[in-house]
C-alpha positions as CSV (number, residue, x, y, z in Angstrom):
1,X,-1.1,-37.7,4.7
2,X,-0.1,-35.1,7.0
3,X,-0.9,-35.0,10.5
4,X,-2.5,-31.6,12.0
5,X,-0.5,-29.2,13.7
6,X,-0.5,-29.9,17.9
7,X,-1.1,-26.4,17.6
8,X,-4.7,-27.0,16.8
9,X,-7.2,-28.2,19.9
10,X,-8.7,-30.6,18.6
11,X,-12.2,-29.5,20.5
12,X,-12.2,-26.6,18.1
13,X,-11.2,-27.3,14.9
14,X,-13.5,-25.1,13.0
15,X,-14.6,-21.6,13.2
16,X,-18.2,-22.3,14.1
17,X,-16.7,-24.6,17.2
18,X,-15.1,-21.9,18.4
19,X,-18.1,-19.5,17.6
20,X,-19.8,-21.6,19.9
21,X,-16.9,-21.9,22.3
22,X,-17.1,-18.1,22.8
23,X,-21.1,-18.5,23.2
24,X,-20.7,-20.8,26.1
25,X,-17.8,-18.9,27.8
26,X,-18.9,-15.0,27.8
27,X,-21.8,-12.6,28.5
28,X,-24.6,-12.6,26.1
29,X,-24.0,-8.7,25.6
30,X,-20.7,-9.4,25.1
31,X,-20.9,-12.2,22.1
32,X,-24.3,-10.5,20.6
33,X,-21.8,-7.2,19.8
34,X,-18.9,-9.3,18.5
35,X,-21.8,-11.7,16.3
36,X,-24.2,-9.4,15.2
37,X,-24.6,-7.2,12.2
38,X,-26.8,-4.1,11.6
39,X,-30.5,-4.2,11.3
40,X,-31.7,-7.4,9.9
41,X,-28.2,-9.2,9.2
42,X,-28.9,-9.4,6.2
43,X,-25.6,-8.5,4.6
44,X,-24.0,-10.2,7.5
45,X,-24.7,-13.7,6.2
46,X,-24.8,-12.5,2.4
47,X,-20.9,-12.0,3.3
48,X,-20.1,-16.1,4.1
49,X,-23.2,-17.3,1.8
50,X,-21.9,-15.2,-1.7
51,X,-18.2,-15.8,-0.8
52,X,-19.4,-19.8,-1.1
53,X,-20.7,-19.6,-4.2
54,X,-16.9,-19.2,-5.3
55,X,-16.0,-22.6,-6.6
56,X,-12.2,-23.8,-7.6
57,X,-10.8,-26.1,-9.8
58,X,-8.0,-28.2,-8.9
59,X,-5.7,-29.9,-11.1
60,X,-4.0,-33.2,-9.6
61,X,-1.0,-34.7,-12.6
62,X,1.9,-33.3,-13.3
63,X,4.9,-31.7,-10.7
64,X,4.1,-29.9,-7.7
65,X,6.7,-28.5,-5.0
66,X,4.3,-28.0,-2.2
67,X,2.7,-24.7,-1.1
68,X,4.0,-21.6,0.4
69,X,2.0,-19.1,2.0
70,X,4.2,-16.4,2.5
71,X,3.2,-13.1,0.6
72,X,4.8,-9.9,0.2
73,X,2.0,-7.1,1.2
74,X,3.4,-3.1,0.9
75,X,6.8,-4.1,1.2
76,X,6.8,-6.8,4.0
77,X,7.1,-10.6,3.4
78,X,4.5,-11.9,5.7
79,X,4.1,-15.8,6.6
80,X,0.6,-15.9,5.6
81,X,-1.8,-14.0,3.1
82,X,-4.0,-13.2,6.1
83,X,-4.4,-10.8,9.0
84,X,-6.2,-9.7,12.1
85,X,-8.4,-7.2,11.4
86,X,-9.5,-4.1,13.5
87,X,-12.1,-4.8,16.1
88,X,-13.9,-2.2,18.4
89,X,-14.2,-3.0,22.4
90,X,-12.2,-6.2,21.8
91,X,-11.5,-6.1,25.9
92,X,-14.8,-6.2,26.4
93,X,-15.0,-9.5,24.9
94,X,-12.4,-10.8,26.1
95,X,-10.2,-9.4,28.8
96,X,-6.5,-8.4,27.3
97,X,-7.8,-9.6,23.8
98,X,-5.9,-7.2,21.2
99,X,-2.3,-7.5,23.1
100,X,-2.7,-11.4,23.2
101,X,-4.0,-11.5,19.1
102,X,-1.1,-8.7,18.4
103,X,1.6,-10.4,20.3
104,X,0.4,-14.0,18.8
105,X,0.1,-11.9,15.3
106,X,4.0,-11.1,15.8
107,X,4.9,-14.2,16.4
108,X,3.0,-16.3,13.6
109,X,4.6,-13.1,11.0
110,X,0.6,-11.6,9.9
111,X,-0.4,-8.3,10.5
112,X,-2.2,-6.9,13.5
113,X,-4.4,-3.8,12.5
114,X,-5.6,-1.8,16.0
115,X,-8.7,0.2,15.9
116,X,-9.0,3.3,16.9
117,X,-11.7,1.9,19.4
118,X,-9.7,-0.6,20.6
119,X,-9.2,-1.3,24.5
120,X,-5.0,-1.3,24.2
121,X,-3.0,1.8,23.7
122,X,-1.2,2.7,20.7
123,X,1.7,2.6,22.6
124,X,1.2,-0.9,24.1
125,X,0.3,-2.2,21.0
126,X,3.4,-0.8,19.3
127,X,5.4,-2.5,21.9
128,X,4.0,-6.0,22.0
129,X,3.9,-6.1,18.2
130,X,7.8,-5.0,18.3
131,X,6.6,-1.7,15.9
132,X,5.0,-4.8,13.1
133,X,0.9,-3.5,13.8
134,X,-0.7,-1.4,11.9
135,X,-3.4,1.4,13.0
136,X,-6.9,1.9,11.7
137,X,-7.9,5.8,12.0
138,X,-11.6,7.1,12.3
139,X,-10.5,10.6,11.0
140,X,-11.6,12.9,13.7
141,X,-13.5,16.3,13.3
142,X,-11.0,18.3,14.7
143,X,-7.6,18.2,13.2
144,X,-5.7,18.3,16.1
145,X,-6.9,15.4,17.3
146,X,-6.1,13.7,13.8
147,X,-2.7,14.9,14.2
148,X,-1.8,13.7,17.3
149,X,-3.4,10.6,16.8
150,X,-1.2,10.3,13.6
151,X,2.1,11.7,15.5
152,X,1.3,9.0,18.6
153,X,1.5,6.1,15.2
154,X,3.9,7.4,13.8
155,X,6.5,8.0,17.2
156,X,5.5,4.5,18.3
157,X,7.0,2.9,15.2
158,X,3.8,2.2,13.3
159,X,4.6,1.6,9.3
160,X,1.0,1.1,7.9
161,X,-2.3,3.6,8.7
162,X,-5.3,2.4,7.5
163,X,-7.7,5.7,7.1
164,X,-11.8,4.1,7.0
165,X,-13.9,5.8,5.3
166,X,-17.4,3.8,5.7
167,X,-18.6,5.0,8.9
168,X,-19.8,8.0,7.9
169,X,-23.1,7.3,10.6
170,X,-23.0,5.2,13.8
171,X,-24.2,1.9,12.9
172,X,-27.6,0.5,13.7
173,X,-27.4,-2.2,15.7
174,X,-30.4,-3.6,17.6
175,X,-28.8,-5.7,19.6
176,X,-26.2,-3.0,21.3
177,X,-29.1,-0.9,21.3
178,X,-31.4,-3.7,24.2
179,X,-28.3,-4.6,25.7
180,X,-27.4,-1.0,26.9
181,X,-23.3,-1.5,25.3
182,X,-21.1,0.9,26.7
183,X,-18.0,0.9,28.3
184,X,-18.2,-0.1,31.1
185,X,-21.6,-1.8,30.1
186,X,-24.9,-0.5,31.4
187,X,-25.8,-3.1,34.9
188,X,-29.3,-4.2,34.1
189,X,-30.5,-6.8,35.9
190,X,-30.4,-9.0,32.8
191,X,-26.3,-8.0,32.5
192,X,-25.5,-9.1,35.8
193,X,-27.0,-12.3,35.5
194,X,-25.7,-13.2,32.1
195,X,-22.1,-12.4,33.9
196,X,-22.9,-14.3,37.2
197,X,-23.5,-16.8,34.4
198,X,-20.0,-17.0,32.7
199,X,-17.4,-16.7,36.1
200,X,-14.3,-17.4,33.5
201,X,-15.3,-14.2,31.9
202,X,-15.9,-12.7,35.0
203,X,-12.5,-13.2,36.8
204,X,-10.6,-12.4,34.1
205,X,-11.9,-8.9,33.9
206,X,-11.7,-8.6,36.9
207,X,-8.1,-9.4,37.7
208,X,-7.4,-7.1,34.0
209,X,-9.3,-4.5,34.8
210,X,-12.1,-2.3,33.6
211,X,-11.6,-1.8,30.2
212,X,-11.4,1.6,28.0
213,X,-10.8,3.0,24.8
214,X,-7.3,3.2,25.9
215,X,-5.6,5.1,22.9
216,X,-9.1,7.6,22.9
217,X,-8.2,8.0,26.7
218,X,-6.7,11.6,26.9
219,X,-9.7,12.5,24.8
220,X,-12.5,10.5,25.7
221,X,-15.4,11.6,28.7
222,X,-15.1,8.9,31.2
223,X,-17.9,5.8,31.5
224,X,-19.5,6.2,28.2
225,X,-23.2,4.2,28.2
226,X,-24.8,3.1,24.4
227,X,-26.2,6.8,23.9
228,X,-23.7,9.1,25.0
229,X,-21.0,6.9,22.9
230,X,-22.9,7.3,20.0
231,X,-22.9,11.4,20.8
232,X,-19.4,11.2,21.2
233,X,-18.5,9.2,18.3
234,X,-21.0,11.6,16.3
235,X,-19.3,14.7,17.5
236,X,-15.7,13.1,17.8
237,X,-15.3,11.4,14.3
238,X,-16.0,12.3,10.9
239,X,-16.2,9.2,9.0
240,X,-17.1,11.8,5.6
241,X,-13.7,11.9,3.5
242,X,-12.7,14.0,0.5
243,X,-10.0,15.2,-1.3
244,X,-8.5,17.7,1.0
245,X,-8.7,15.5,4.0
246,X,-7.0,12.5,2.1
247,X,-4.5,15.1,1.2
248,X,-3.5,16.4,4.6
249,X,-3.5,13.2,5.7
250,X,-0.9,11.5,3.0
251,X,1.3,14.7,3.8
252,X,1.2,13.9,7.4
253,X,1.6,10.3,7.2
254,X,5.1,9.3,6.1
255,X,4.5,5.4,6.0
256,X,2.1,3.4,3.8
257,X,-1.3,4.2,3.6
258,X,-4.7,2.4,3.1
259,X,-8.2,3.1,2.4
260,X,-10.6,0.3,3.8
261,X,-14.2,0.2,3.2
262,X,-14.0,0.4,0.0
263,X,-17.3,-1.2,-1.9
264,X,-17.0,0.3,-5.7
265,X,-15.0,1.0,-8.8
266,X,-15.1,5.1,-8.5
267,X,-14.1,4.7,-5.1
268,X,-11.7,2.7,-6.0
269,X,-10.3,4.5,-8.8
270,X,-10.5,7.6,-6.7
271,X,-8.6,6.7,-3.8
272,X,-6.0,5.0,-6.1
273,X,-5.3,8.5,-7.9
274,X,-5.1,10.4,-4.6
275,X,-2.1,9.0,-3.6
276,X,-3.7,5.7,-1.3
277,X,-0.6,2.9,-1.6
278,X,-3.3,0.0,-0.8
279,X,-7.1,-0.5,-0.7
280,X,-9.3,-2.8,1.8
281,X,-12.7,-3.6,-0.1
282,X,-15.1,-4.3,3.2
283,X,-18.3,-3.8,4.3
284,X,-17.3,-3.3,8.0
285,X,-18.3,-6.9,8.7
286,X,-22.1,-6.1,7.3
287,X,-22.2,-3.9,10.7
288,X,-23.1,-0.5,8.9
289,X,-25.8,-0.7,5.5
290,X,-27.6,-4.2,5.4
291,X,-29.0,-3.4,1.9
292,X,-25.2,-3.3,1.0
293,X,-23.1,-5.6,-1.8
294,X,-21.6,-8.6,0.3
295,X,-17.8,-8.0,0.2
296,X,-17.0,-10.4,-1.9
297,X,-19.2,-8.5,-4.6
298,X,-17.4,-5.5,-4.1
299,X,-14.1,-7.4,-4.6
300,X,-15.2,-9.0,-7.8
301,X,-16.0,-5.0,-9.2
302,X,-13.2,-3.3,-8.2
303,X,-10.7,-6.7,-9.0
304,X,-9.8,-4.5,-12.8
305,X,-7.7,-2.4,-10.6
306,X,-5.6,-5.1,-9.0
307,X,-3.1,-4.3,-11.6
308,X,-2.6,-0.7,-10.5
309,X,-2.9,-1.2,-6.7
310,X,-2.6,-4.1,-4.1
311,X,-5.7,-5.1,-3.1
312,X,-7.1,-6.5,0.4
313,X,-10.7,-8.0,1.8
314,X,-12.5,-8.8,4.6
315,X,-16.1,-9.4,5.6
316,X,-17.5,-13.0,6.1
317,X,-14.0,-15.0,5.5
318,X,-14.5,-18.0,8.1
319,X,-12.5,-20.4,6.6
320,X,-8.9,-21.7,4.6
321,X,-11.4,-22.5,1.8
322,X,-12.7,-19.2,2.0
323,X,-9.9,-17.9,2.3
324,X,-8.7,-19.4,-1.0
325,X,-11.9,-18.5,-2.4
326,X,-11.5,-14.3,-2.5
327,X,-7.8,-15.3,-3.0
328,X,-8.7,-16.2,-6.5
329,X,-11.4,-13.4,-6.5
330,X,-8.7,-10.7,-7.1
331,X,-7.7,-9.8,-3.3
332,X,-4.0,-10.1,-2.9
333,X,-4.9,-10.2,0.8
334,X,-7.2,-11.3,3.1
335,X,-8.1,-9.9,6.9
336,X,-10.8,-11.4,9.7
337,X,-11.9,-10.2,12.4
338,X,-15.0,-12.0,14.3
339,X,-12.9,-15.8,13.6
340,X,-9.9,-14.3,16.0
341,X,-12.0,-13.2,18.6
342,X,-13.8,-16.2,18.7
343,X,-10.8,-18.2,19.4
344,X,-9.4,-15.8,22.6
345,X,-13.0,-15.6,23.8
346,X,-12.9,-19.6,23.6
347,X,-9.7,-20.6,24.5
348,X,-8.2,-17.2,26.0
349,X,-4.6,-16.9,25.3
350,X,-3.9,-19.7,23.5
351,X,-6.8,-18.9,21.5
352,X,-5.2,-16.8,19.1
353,X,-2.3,-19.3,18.0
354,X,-5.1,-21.8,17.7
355,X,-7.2,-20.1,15.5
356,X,-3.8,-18.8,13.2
357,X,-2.8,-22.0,13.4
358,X,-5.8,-23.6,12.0
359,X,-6.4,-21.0,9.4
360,X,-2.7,-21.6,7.9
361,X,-3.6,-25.1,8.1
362,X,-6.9,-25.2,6.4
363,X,-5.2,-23.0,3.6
364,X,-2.0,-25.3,3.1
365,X,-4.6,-27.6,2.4
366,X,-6.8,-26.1,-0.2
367,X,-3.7,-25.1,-2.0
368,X,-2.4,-28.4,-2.0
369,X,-5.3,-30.1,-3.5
370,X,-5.8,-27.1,-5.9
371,X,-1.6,-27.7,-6.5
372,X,-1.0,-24.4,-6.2
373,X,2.6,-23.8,-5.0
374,X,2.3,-19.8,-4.2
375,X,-1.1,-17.7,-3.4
376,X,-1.0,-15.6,-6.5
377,X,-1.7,-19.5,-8.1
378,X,-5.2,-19.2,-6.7
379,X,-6.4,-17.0,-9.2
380,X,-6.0,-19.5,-12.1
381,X,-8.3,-21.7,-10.2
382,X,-11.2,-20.0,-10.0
383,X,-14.0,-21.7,-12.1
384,X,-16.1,-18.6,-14.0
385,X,-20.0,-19.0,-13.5
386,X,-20.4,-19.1,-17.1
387,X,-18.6,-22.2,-17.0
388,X,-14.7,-23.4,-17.9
């Protein structure tokens, strides 16, 4: 029997542990807009509960040679068939968080996808990465913006843009709504006691810095509170795409493009025929239309087209099992976001080698009981709910 990786602290060997590490170790505000979903979180647990519902079979006689987890995604070989995905404010959770998760992304050979929201630069991301990160665009309103935005990637080395296309409101989110989110966030009474409360937190902002939406910077009116972020998002981005957008933007964009949020067949047929090299079925983590299909849902419609087009998920993946699970749904690829930011709020830098770490290692597993040697195995596991 194997041992576990060192890699792995053994106080934390789950993502729920580390969910709770994070609890214990930053400002309410702070892990309420990294946990929550929209309205009623509804579609936020519908994501984890509908992905478990995906059952496997595994076959034990006969030869096996052990499982490899590397998989080739739009032309790079990557170590594992799972990335970081793109987070908003992720300083604001935890001080430094995207350069420690994109420098630990590097290292373990996964992508890193930046958000346009992000508190690190383009340009610091690009260099901590060594030019391997991708870069999520909200498409702005004004097209110069767009293009600079795209000429910034694109000059800093970045070989993957990942255009969204299902934010076409600003989310509803109760909770960022009483806590007064903003950057910096808004000093209630209630704020400064839940960060007297957590001094780790505390100090390391401190000694980082306030943070910002550091690639928005040149653009971006200075000390944003919850209402007049949502103005500016409003007026700033567009989140409505069509064809001529699309267009300008796959003549721009010399590198591989992706469309994520993608949650049905015609989009999905659409964005294949206008030129999109990969698509990311999501939900935006079940932080934008609660009366939504849980990712998983999505995946398992649009799946046909895996044929024509590599295909990606995210949304409610907490797990190596469930990683396996939308594995065999028809997702060549897999990307998480809250699970990452769990483990640097947690554990702080070493955080995000622990939680790769125990992903990989949870995943090795399911694979070898499943005795599946590569990731594109997974697929002839999956037990149809009509039965074998």
């Amino acid at each position: 029997m194997g041992a576990v990786s060192e890699a792995i602290d053994p106080r934390y060997p789950t993502t729920d542990d580390l969910r709770a590490g994070a609890r214990r170790r930053i400002p309410r505000f702070a892990f309420e807009y990294l946990d929550g979903g929209c309205n009623e979180d509804v579609n936020l647990r519908r994501n984890t509960d509908e992905i478990r519902e995906v059952t496997l079979r595994p076959r034990y006689l006969g030869r096996y040679a052990g499982a490899d987890l590397r998989t080739e995604l739009l032309g790079h070989v990557y170590d594992a068939p799972f990335g970081v995905a793109p987070i908003g404010l992720q300083g604001l959770v935890w001080p430094g968080a995207p350069e420690l998760l994109a420098r630990a992304a590097r290292e373990h050979n996964v992508p890193f996808v930046l958000s346009t929201v992000s508190t690190a630069s383009i340009e610091t991301i690009a260099e901590v990465s060594e030019g391997r990160a991708w870069f999520q665009l909200y498409h702005p309103t004004e097209d110069g913006l767009r293009d600079d935005l795209l000429r910034r990637a694109e000059a800093a080395g970045l070989s993957v843009l990942v255009v969204l296309c299902d934010v076409p409101t600003f989310g509803y989110r109760p909770r960022d709504i009483r806590n007064g989110l903003g950057l910096p966030p808004r000093m209630t009474l209630r704020n400064v006691l839940q960060i007297m409360a957590r001094p780790a937190w505390a100090l390391a902002t401190l000694r980082a810095g306030r943070p910002g939406f550091e690639s928005l910077r040149p653009y971006t009116p200075p000390g944003l509170d919850l209402a007049r972020l949502g103005a500016f998002m409003d007026a700033t981005f567009s989140g409505r795409l069509d064809r001529e957008r699309i267009a300008r933007i796959r003549d721009l964009w010399p590198g591989k493009l992706v469309l994520k949020g993608v949650a049905c067949a015609e989009d999905a047929v659409l964005a294949h025929e206008l030129g999109f090299d990969g698509l990311w079925v999501s939900n935006h983590g079940g932080r934008q239309l609660d009366a939504g299909p849980s990712s998983i849902r999505s995946l398992e419609e649009i799946a046909p087209l895996g044929d024509r087009t590599t295909l990606m998920v995210d949304g409610g993946i907490r797990s190596g099992p469930d990683l396996a699970r939308v594995l065999a749904s028809g997702a060549q690829f897999a990307f998480m976001g809250r699970p990452f930011m769990y483990g640097v709020a947690a554990l702080g830098a070493r955080g995000a080698h622990h939680t790769m770490t125990m992903l990989e290692t949870q995943l090795r597993q399911v694979m070898e009981q499943l005795s599946c040697e590569r990731v594109a195995d997974l697929a002839a596991t999956r037990i149809d709910k009509r039965g074998l």
